[in-house]
C-alpha angles and dihedrals in degrees: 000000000000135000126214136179115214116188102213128182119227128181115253101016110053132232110341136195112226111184106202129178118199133196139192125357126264139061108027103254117186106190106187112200129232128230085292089078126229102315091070094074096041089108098040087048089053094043102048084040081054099038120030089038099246150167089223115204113195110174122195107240103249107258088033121101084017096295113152118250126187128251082245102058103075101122134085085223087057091050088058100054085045089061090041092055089044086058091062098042088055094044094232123171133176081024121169117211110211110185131181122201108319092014091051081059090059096035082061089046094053085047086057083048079054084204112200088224090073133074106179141006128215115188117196117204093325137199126222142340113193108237115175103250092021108080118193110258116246089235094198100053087059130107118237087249088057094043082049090055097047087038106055141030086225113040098172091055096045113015121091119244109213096200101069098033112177110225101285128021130195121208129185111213141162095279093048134274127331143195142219131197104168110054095283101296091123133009140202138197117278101213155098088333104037097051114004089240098109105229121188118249089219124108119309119220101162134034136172128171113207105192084176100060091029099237143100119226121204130185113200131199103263103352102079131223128347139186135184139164123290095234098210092206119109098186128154097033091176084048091227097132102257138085107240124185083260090059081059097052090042086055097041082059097044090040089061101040115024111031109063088183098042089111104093089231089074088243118156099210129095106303130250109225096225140156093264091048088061097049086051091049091054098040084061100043082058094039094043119018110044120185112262 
């Protein structure tokens, strides 16, 4: 891989710094990266270089990675005659723009450029685009009942209802996966330490919890599939770091009545509460929950 910086000149905004890396020879890529930053389309960037095959271009949005941006670029619509410049700085021809998120927002803004240098568009989970009447949601002032309803067809199916949270609650965001054990008052981060499975602490666009086959599946903007263990232990339910009397009653109820593998046998009836189900509580509260 090698990284470049070009110095282009756009109307209206100046001259204008545009690091870019590229990878492997063949068909012109440009991958333009989300909020994330640039890391978040690395493997995506290897794997279209390997398999297209492809000369892959990923530039790193100018104020991003501590790159510089000028006062004057402060629209979606500026980033996309910037790339388009860029185009023509680098001499690229038959190019196609792939764009995530943020980057599936200019690669719509360079189609409505309509530049000669590309031939097709892909947009991946975009944001956007800016539509008179139809103002962009400021996705973080939102409650978790108004992202359900922009997030999925069938809200009521899919979408989370605060106000009746079960014991403990998962949620993907843009910083990685966290979890919830007490209804959703305070959360923690759901990771490497929480559950020695190593999950990445990028953006979040998938997640499924599968109690029956004890693990969490997540799927992340740029980074691909993970998995990690489900931990049954549902410790710490006022999330103060320690495991009170009331943590063992939260976990007794959650124990009946949430967790149909929560017997150490790996049965899936109605747990008996037993000696050896206790060992195998607290062997996972020290495995898998850690106090903060």
């Amino acid at each position: 891989m090698e990284t470049s910086t070009h110095t282009l000149s756009v109307d209206g905004i100046g001259d204008i710094e545009v690091t870019v890396s590229e990878r492997g020879e063949g068909h012109p890529i440009l991958v333009m990266h989300g909020g994330g930053g640039p890391q978040t389309v690395t493997g995506w960037a290897d794997q279209l270089a390997d398999a297209v095959p492809a000369h892959v271009f990923t530039p790193t949005h100018p104020g991003f990675a501590g790159t510089p941006r000028p006062g004057k670029l402060d629209t979606i619509a500026g980033l996309a005659a910037v790339y388009v410049a860029l185009l023509d700085e680098l001499g690229l021809t038959d190019v196609t723009v792939v764009g995530n998120s943020i980057g599936g927002w200019i690669a719509a803004e360079i189609a409505i450029l309509h530049p000669a240098r590309v031939s097709s568009y892909v947009i991946v989970d975009a944001v956007g685009i800016e539509v008179a009447g139809h103002p962009v949601a400021d996705f973080f002032s939102l409650t978790p009942s108004e992202v359900a309803q922009r997030s999925y067809h069938d809200p009521a199916t899919f979408g989370i209802d605060p106000t009746t949270p079960g014991p403990v609650l998962f949620a993907g965001t843009d910083r990685g996966v966290f979890r919830s054990v007490n209804g959703g008052d305070t959360w923690r981060r759901y990771g490497p330490a929480a559950s020695g499975g190593g999950l990445p602490t990028c953006a979040v666009i998938d997640l499924r919890v599968e109690p029956q086959r004890s693990r969490i599946l997540v799927g992340t903007q740029g980074r691909g599939a993970w998995s990690a263990p489900l931990v049954f232990c549902y410790p710490d339910m006022n999330d103060d770091g320690r495991l009170t009397i009331a943590d063992f009653s939260a976990f007794l109820v959650v124990f009946a009545q949430q967790s149909p593998r929560a017997n150490c046998d790996g049965s899936t009836a109605l747990p008996t509460l037993n000696v050896q189900d206790f060992t195998c509580f607290l062997q996972r509260y020290a495995a898998g929950c850690p106090a903060p």
